[in-house]
Structures are given as C-alpha cells and as structure tokens.
C-alpha positions as CSV (number, residue, x, y, z in Angstrom):
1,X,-91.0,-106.3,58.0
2,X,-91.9,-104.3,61.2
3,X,-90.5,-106.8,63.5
4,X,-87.4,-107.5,61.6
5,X,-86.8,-103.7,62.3
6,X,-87.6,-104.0,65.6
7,X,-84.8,-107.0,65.7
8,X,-82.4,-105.1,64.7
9,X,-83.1,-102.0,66.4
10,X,-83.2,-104.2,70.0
11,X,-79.9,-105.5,69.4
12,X,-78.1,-102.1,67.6
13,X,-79.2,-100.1,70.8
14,X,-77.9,-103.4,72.9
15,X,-74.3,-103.1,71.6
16,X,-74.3,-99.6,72.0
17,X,-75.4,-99.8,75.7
18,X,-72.6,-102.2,76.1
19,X,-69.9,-100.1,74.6
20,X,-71.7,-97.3,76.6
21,X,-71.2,-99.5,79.7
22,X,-67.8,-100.1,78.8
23,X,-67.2,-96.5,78.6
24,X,-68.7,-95.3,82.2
25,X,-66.3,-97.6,84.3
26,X,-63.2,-97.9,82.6
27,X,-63.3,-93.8,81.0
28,X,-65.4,-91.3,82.2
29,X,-64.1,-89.9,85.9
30,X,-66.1,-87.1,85.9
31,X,-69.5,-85.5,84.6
32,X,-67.1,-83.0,81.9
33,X,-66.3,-87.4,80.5
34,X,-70.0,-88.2,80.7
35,X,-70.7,-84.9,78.9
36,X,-68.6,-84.9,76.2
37,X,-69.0,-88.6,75.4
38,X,-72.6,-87.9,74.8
39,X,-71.9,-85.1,72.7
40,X,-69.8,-86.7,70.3
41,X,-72.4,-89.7,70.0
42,X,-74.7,-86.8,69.2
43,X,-72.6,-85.9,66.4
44,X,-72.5,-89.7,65.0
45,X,-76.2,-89.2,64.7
46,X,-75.8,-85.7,62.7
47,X,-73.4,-87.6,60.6
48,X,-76.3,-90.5,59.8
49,X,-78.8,-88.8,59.2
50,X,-76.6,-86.1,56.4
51,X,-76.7,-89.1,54.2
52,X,-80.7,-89.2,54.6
53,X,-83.1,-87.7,52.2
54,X,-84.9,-84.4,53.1
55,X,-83.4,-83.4,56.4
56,X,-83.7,-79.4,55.8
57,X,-88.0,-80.4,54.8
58,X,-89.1,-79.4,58.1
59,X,-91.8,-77.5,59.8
60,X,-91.8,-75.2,63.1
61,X,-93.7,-77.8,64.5
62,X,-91.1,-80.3,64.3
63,X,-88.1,-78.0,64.8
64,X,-89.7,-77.0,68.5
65,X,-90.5,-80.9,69.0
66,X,-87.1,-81.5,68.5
67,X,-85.9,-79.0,71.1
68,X,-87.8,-80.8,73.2
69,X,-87.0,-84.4,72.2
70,X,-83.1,-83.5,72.3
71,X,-83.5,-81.9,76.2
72,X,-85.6,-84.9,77.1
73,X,-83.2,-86.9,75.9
74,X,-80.0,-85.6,76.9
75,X,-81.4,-86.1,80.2
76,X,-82.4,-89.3,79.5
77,X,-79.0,-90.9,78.2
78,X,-76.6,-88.8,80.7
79,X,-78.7,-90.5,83.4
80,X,-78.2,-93.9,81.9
81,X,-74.7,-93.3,81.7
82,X,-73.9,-92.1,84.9
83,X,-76.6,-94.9,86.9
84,X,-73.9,-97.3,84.5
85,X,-70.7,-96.0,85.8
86,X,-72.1,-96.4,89.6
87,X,-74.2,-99.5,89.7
88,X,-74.6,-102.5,87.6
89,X,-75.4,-102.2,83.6
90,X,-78.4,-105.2,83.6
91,X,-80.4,-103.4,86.3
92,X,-79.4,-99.9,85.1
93,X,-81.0,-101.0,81.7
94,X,-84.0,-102.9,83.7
95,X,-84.9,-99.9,85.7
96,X,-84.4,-97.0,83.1
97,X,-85.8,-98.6,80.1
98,X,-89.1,-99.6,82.2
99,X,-89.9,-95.9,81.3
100,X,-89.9,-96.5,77.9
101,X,-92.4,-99.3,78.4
102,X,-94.7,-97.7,80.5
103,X,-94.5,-94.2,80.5
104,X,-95.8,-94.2,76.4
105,X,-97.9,-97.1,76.9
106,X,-100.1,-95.0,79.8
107,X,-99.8,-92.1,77.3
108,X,-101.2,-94.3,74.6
109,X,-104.0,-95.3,77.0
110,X,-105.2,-91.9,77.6
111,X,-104.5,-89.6,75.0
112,X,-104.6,-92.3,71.6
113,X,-107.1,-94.6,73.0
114,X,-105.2,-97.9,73.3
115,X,-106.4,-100.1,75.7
116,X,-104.4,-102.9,77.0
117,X,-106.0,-106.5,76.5
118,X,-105.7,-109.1,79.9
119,X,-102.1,-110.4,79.3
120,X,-101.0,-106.9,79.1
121,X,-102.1,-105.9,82.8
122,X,-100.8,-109.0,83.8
123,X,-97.3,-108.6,82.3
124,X,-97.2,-105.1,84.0
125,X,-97.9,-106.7,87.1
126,X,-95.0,-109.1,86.7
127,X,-92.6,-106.5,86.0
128,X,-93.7,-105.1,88.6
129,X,-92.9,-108.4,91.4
130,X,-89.3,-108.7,88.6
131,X,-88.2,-105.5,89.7
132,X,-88.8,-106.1,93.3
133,X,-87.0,-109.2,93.3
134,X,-84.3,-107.8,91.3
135,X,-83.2,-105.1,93.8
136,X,-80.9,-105.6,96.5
137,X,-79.3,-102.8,97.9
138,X,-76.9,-104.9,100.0
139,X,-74.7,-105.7,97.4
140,X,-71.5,-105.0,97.0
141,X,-68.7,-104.3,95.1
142,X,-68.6,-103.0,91.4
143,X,-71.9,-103.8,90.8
144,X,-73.3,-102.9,93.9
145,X,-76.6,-100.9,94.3
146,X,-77.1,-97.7,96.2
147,X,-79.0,-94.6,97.0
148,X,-77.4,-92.6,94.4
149,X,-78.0,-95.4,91.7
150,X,-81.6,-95.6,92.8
151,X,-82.1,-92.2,91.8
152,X,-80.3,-92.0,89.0
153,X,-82.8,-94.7,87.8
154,X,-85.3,-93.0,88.6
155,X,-84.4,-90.2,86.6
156,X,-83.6,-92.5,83.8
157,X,-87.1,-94.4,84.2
158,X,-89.0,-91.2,83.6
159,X,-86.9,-89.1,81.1
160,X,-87.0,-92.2,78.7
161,X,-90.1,-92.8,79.1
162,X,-90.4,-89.0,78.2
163,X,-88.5,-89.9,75.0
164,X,-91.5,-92.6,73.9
165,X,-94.4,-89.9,74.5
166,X,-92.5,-87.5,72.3
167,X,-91.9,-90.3,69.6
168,X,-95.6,-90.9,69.9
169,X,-96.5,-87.2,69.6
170,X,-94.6,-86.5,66.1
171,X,-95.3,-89.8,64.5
172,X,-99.3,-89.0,65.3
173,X,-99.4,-85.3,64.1
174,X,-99.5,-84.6,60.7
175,X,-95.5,-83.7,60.4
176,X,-94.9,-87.5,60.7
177,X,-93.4,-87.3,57.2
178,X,-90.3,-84.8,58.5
179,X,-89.1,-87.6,60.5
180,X,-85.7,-87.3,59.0
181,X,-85.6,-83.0,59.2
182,X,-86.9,-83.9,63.0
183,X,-84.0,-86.0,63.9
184,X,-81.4,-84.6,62.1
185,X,-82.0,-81.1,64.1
186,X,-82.8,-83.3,67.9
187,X,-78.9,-84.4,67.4
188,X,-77.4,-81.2,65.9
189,X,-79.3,-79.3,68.9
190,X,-78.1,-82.6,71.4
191,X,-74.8,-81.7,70.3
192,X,-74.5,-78.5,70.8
193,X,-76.5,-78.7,74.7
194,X,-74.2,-81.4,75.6
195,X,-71.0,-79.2,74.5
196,X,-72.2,-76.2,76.4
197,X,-72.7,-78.1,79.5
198,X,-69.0,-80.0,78.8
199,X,-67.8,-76.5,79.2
200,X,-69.3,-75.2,82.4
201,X,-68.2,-78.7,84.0
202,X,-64.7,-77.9,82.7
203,X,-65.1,-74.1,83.6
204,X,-66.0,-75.4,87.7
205,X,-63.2,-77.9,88.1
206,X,-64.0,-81.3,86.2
207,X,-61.2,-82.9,85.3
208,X,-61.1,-84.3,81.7
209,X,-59.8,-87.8,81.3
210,X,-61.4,-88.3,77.5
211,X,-60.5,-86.2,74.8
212,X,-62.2,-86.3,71.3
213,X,-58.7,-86.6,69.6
214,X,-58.4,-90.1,71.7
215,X,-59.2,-93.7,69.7
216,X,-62.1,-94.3,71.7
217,X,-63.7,-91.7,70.0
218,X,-64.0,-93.3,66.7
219,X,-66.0,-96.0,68.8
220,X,-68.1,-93.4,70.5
221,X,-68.9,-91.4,66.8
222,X,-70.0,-95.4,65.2
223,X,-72.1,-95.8,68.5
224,X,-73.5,-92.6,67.3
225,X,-74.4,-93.4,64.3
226,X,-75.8,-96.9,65.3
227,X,-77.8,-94.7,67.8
228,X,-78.9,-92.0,65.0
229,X,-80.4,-95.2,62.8
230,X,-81.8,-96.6,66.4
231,X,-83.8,-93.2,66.7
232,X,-85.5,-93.6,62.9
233,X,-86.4,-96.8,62.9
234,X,-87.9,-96.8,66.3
235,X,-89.4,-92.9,65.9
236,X,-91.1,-94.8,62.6
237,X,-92.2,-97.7,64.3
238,X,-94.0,-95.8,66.9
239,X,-95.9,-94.1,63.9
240,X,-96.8,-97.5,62.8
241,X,-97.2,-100.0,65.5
242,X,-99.8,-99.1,68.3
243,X,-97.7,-98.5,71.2
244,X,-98.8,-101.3,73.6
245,X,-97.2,-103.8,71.5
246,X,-93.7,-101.4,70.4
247,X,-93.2,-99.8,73.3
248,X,-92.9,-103.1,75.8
249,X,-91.6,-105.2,73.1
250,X,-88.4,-103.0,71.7
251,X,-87.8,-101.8,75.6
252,X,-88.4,-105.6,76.9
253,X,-85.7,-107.1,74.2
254,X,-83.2,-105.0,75.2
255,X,-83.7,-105.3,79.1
256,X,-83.1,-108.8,77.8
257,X,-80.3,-108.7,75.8
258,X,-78.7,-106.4,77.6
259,X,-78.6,-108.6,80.8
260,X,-77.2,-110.9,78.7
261,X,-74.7,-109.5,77.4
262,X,-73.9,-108.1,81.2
263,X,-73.6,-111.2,82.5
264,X,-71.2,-112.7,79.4
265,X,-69.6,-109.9,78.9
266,X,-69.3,-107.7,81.9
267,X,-69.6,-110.7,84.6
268,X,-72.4,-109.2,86.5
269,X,-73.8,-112.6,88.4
270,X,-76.9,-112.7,89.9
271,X,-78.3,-114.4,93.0
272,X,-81.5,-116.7,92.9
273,X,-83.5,-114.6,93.7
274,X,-82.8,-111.7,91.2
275,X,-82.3,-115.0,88.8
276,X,-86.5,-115.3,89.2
277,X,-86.5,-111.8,89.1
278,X,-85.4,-111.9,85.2
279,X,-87.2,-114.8,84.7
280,X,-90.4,-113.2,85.6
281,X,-89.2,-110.4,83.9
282,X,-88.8,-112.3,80.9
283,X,-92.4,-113.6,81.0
284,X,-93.7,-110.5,81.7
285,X,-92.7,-108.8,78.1
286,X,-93.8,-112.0,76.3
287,X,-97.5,-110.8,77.7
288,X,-97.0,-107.4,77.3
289,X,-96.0,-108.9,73.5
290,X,-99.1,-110.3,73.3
C-alpha cells in the first residue's frame, strides 16, 4: 500500500510541476506573477484539506511547526518556479529536488539513527558524477543554463530539502496524529505570506500579467489541491517509511518523470553527455531504492 502511495504521489507532484512549468515561461513576467500563482495554489491546498477530518485538532506544537514548514516552503516552491521560468524544467527538478533526497536522508542519519547500507553510498555517489555531467552552462537558448539559474537551484536544493527535515520532525514527535490540523494551517498561513508579499511586489513596481479572475486560475487552484493531497500522503509516508528509502525514492521518481515529461512535452533535448548524465542518474535512485 505504501508504494502505491508513493506512485501516485511521484506522478500527482509530476503533473503539477509540469503545469507549473507551463506557467513560468508562457505567464508569470514578474515576481508579483510568481507570487500570486503560488498563493492561489496555497489556497487549492486550504480547500483539500476543508474536506478532511479533524483539521481544527491541533496542538501549539504543530501550529508553530507549521509556521515553519509554510516559510520553508514558500521559499522552497517560489525558487522552483522562478529557476523554471529561467533555465530548463528537467534540470530545475534534478537540482532542487536533490535536496529532498539528501538533505532529510543526512538528517535521518544523525538525528534518527538511519544508516545507509553500501548501495546507498554508492547511489549518492552517482548522483553526484549525474549532476556533473548534466550541467552545461554553455547552452543556449530557452533552456539554456546560467548563473542566475545556478543559484536559484541552489536555493531550491536546500529549502526542499528543508521541507523533508520538517516532514521528518512532525511525523516523529508525538503530534504525528494532527497531520491534517498541521497542513491545513501550513497552506492557510502559505496563503496569506505569499499574498502579503504579492502586494509589496505590486506596491514597488511589478507589473501583473496573471490575475485570479483569469482561466488559468481554475488550473492553478486543481494544481493546488493535487499539491495539498501530495503534502499528506508524503508528510505520512515519512512517518512511516524510514527516510533513506522515501526520501530518494519519491524525489528520484519525479526527477525521472519529470525529465520525461520535459523532453515529450516541453522539447528540452539533451546532448550525450547529459544523456549518461540521466542515465546514471537513473541508476543511482534504483540503489538509493535499495
């Protein structure tokens, strides 16, 4: 049952980094766009999880965890978004979702005691030499990488892997139960963050080219909610599953679908050698798997 979650939750939070893709090079212009859009996939999430059981059940514990959790990961998905709208969705996903793979699983290490076995060392490696290949700061066009990119990515690679070591540190207290209250109130405070900071970029000169009143935004609120059932299952998982098997697995299958669905979909080609770069990549999370 665990890994038919996972399934789905690899290829829900695929689709809605495609759409979210879609949405940084053909809509957003500015960082008001970026805002806003992530605002009202915040409130897709509030929506969710109002048709949940016990969201009002929870503790002060949880409530400043969530405050926490929805800063971390405001950060976390405007960084994404903007590294998308710049640079080239595979490796956007590649480089920021590493975080979620390592980040927790070092956590996991040192705080939970979870020791990684051989193949799991030796997929890290790999991903290592995949992301090496994978880089080429020479190319051009739409997809082409660059500074700016590069540290968006960064950003990305840390503040999700932020996300996993705060997923880790609910689901191991002893609120893990108030996982609904504890989402519920990360969007509704995600919202509300990511609204303020819509209107400050509005207030110094942004110039709005989405508007909530516009059609995309019934795509952005169902991306929402997609993401809000995303966020249970995997904040459950990571209460269940030790996270040197959840955390490279779910963040593995969507670098890999993801650079699927870049290539069919979006037409990002790659050159041999980032080709090999996947590839290892590929191999890598099948270890880490392990």
């Amino acid at each position: 049952m665990n890994y038919l979650l996972l399934l789905l939750s690899v290829v829900s939070e695929t689709v809605k980094n495609a759409y979210t893709n879609h949405f940084s090079k053909r809509i957003a212009r500015t960082h008001a766009d970026t805002y806003l859009f992530n605002a009202v996939l915040s409130v897709g999430g509030v929506l969710f999880f109002l048709f949940t059981k016990n969201v009002f059940h929870v503790s002060g514990f949880s409530l400043l965890l969530a405050l926490i959790f929805a800063v971390v990961t405001i950060f976390a998905q405007v960084f994404l978004t903007l590294a998308m709208g710049c640079g080239p969705m595979s490796f956007s996903i590649l480089f920021t979702y590493l975080g979620t793979m390592i980040i927790p699983t070092v956590y996991g290490m040192i705080f939970l005691d979870q020791r990684p076995g051989l193949t799991q060392w030796i997929g890290f490696g790999l991903m290592l030499v995949s992301v090496g290949l994978s880089v080429d700061l020479k190319q051009k066009g739409e997809h082409a990488m660059t500074v700016k990119w590069l540290l968006l990515t960064l950003g990305g690679f840390i503040m999700w892997g932020l996300v996993g070591v705060c997923q880790q540190i609910h689901q191991s207290s002893r609120y893990a139960g108030e996982i609904n209250g504890f989402l519920f109130f990360t969007f509704i405070m995600m919202a509300v963050i990511l609204w303020l900071f819509f209107l400050v970029s509005k207030k110094q000169g942004d110039v709005q080219n989405y508007y909530v009143k516009s059609r995309d935004s019934i795509f952005v609120l169902l991306s929402g909610v997609a993401n809000g059932a995303i966020n249970l299952i995997n904040l459950f998982l990571a209460g269940v599953m030790p996270g040197i098997i959840f955390f490279p697995i779910v963040s593995g299958g969507v670098i890999i679908l993801s650079g699927i669905a870049a290539i069919i979909v979006f037409k990002e080609w790659l050159d041999k050698k980032q080709v090999a770069g996947v590839v290892i990549g590929v191999a890598s999370v099948i270890l880490l798997g392990i």
